[in-house]
Structures are given as structure tokens and as C-alpha cells.
Residue frames as a rotation matrix with the C-alpha (Angstrom) as fourth column:
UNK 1
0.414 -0.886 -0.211 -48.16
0.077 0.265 -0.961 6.50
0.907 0.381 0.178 143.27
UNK 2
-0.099 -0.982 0.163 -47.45
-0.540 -0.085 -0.838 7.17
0.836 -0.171 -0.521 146.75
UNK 3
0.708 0.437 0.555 -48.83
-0.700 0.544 0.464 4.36
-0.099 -0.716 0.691 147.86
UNK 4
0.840 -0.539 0.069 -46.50
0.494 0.706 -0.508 2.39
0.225 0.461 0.859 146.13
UNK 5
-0.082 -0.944 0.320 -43.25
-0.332 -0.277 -0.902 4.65
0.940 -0.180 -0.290 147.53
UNK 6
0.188 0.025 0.982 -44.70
-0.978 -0.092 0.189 4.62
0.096 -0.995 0.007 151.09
UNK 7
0.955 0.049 0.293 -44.90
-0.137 0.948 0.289 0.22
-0.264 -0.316 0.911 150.82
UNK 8
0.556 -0.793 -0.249 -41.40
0.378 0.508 -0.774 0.10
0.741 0.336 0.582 149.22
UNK 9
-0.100 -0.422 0.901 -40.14
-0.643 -0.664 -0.382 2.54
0.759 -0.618 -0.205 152.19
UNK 10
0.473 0.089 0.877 -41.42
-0.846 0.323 0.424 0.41
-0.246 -0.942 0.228 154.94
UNK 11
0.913 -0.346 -0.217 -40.04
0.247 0.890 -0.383 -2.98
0.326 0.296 0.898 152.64
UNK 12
-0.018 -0.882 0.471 -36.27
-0.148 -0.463 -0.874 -1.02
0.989 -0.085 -0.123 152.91
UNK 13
0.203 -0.176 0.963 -37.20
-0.937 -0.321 0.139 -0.53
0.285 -0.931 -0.230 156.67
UNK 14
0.849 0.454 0.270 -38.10
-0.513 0.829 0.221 -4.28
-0.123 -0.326 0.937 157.00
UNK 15
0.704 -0.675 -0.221 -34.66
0.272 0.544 -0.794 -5.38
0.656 0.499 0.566 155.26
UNK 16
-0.051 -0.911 0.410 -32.84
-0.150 -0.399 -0.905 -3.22
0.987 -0.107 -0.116 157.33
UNK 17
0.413 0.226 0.882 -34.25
-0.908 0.176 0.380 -4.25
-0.069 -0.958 0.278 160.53
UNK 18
0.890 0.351 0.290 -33.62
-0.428 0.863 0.270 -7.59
-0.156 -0.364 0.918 159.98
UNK 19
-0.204 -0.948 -0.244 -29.66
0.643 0.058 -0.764 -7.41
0.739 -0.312 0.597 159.07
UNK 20
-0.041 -0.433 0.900 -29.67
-0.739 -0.593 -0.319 -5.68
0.672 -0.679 -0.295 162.13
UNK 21
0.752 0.139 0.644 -31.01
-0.583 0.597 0.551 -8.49
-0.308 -0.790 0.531 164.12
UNK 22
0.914 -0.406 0.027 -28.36
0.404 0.899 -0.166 -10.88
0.043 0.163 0.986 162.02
UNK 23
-0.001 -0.771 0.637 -25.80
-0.329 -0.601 -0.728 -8.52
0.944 -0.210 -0.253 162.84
UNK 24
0.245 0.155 0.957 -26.60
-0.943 0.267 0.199 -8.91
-0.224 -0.951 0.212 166.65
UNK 25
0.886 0.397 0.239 -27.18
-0.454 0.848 0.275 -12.45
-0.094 -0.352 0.931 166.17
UNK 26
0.844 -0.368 -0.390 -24.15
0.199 0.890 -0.410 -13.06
0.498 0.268 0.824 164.80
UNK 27
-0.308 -0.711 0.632 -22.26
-0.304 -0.555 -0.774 -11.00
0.901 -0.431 -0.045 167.14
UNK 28
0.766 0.560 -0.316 -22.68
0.111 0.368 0.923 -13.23
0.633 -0.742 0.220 170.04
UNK 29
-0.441 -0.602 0.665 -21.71
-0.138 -0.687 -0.713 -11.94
0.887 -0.407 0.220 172.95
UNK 30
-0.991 0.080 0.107 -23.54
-0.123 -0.236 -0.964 -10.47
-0.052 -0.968 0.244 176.23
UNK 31
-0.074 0.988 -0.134 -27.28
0.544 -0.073 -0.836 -9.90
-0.836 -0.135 -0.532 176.88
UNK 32
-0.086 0.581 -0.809 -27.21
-0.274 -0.795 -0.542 -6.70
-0.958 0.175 0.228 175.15
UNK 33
-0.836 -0.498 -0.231 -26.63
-0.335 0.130 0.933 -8.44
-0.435 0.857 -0.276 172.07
UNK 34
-0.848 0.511 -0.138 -29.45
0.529 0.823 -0.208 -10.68
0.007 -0.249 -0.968 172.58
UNK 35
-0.345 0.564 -0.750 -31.79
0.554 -0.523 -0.648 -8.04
-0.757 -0.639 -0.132 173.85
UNK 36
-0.371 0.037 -0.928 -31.07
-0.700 -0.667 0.254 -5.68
-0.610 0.744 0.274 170.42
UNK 37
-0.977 -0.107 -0.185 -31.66
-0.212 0.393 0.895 -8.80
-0.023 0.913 -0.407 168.30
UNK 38
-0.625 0.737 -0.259 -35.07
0.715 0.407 -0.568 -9.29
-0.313 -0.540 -0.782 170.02
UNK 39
0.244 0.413 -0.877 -36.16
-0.278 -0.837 -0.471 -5.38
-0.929 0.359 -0.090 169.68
UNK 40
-0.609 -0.197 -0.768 -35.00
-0.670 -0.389 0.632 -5.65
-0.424 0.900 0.105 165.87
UNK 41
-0.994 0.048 0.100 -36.56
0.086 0.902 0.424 -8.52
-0.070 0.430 -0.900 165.14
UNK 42
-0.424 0.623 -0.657 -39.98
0.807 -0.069 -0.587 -7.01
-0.411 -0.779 -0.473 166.91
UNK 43
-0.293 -0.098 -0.951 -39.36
-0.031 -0.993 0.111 -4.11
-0.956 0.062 0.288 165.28
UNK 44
-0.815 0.217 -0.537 -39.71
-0.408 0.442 0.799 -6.20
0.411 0.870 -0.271 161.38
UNK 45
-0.743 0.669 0.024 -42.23
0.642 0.723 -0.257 -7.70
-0.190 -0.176 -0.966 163.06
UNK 46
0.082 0.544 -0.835 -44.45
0.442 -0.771 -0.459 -4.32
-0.893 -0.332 -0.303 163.72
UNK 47
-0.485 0.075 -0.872 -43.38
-0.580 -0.773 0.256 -2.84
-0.655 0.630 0.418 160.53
UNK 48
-0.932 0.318 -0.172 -44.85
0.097 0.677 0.730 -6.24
0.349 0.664 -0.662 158.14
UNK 49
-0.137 0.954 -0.267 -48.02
0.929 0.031 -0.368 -5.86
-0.343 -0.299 -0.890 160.20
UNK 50
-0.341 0.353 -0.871 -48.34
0.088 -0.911 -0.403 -2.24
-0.936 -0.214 0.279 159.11
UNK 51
-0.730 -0.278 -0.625 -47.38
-0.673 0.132 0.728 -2.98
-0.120 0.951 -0.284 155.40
UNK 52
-0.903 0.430 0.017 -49.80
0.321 0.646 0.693 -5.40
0.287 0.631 -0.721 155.13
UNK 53
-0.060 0.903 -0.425 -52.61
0.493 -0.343 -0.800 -3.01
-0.868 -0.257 -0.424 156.89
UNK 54
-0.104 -0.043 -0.994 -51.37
-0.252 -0.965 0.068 -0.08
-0.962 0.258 0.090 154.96
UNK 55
-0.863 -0.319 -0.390 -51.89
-0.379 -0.099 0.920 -2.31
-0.332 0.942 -0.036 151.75
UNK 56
-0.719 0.689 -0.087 -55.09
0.690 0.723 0.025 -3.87
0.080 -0.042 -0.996 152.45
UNK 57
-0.388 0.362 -0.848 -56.22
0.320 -0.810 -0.492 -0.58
-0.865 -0.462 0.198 152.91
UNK 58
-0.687 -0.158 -0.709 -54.85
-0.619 -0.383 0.686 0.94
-0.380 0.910 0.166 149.79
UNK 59
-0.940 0.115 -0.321 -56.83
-0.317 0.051 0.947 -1.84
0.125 0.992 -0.011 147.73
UNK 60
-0.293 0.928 -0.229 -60.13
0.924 0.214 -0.317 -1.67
-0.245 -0.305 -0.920 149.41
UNK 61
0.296 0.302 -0.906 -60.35
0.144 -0.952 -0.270 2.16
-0.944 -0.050 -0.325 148.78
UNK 62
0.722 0.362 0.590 -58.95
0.575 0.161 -0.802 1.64
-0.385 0.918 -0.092 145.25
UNK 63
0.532 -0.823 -0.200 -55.76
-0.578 -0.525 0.625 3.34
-0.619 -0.217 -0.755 146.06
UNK 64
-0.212 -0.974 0.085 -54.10
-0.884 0.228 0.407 0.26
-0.416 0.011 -0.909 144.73
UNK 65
0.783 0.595 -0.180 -55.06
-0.562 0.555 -0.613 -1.83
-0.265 0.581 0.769 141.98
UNK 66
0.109 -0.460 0.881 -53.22
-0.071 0.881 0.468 -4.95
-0.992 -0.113 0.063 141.36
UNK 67
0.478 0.134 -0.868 -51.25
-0.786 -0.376 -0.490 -5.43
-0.393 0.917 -0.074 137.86
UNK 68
-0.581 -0.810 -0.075 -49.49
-0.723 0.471 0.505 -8.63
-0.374 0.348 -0.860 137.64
UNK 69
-0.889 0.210 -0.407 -50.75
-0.215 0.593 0.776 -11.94
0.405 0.777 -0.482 135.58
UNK 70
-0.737 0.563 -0.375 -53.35
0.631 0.374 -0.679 -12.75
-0.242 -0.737 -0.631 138.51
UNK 71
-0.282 0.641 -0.714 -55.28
-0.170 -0.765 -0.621 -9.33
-0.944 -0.054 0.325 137.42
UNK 72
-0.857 -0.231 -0.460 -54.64
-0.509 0.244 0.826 -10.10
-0.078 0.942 -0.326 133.75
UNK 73
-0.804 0.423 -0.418 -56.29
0.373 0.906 0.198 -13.83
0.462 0.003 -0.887 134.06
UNK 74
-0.713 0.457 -0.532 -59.07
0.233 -0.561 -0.794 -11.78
-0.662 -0.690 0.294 136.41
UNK 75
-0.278 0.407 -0.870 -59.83
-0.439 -0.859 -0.262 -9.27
-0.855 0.309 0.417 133.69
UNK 76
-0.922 -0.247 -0.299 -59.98
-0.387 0.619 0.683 -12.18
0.017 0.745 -0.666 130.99
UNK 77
-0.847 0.502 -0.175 -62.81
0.531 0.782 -0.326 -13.77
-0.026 -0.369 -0.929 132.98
UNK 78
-0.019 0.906 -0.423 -65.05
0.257 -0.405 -0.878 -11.08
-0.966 -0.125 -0.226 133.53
UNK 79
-0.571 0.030 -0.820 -64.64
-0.788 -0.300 0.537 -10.22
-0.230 0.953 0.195 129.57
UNK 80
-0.832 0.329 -0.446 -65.52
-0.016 0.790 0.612 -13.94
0.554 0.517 -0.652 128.70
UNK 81
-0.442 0.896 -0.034 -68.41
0.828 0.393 -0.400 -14.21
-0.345 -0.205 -0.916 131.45
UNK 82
-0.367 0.654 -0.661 -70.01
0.033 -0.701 -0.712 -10.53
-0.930 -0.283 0.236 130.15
UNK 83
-0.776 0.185 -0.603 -70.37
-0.621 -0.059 0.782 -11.90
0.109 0.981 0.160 126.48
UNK 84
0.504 0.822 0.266 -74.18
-0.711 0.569 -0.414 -12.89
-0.491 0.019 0.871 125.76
UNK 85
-0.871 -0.144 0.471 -73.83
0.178 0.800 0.573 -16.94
-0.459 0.583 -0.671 124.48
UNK 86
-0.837 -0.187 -0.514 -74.77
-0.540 0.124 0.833 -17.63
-0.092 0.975 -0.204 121.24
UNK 87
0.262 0.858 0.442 -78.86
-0.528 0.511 -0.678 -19.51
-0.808 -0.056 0.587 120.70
UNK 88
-0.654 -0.535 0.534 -78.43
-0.175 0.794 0.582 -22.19
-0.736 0.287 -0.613 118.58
């Protein structure tokens, strides 16, 4: 389970970086405006690359098992391919 707090923490971080940069952006102004919308933007950029390490981890090591229809349809398949067929 706290894989799943830590990815929804860094999602939160990611939103909030990125109204910052549209905060900046739309405060147009000087350089420094410019400059902050760059670093924020950099900054979502660095956290999505972690989030997708820190989840690619998680479900190689089995930390984190997928549950939505894709697993579902998954687990369907290996059911139908581990029944023996039927000799005629």
C-alpha cells in the first residue's frame, strides 16, 4: 500500500509543479518569470521520470500488481489456455 501513496504523492507533486509553470507562464513579465516557468516545468519533468521508474520497479518486484480490466482479460486467458482440450 505504500507504493500506491508514495505514486499518488509524486502525481500531487507533478500537478502542482505544473500550475506553477502556468502561473509563471501566464504572468508574463521579466526573465524571472520565464526562468521559474522553465525550472517548474523541469522540475514535472524529473518528477514523471521518477514515477515511472519508481513504478516499473514496484511491478517487477511484485510490489505492484495491476487491477484494472487489462489484468482481468489477462487472468481470463491464462484460465482458458491452462484447461486440457477435450479428445474427440
Amino acid at each position: 500500500m505504500t507504493i500506491k501513496t508514495i505514486a499518488v504523492v509524486i502525481f500531487i507533486a507533478i500537478l502542482a509543479s505544473l500550475g506553477s509553470a502556468l502561473f509563471h507562464l501566464v504572468k508574463h513579465g521579466d526573465e524571472e518569470h520565464s526562468r521559474k516557468t522553465a525550472k517548474a516545468l523541469t522540475f514535472r519533468i524529473g518528477l514523471s521520470l521518477i514515477l515511472f521508474i519508481l513504478l516499473f520497479v514496484a511491478f517487477a518486484t511484485g510490489l505492484f500488481q495491476p487491477s484494472g480490466i487489462g489484468a482481468r482479460i489477462q487472468q481470463a486467458h491464462e484460465l482458458n489456455s491452462n484447461q486440457p482440450v477435450a479428445n474427440p
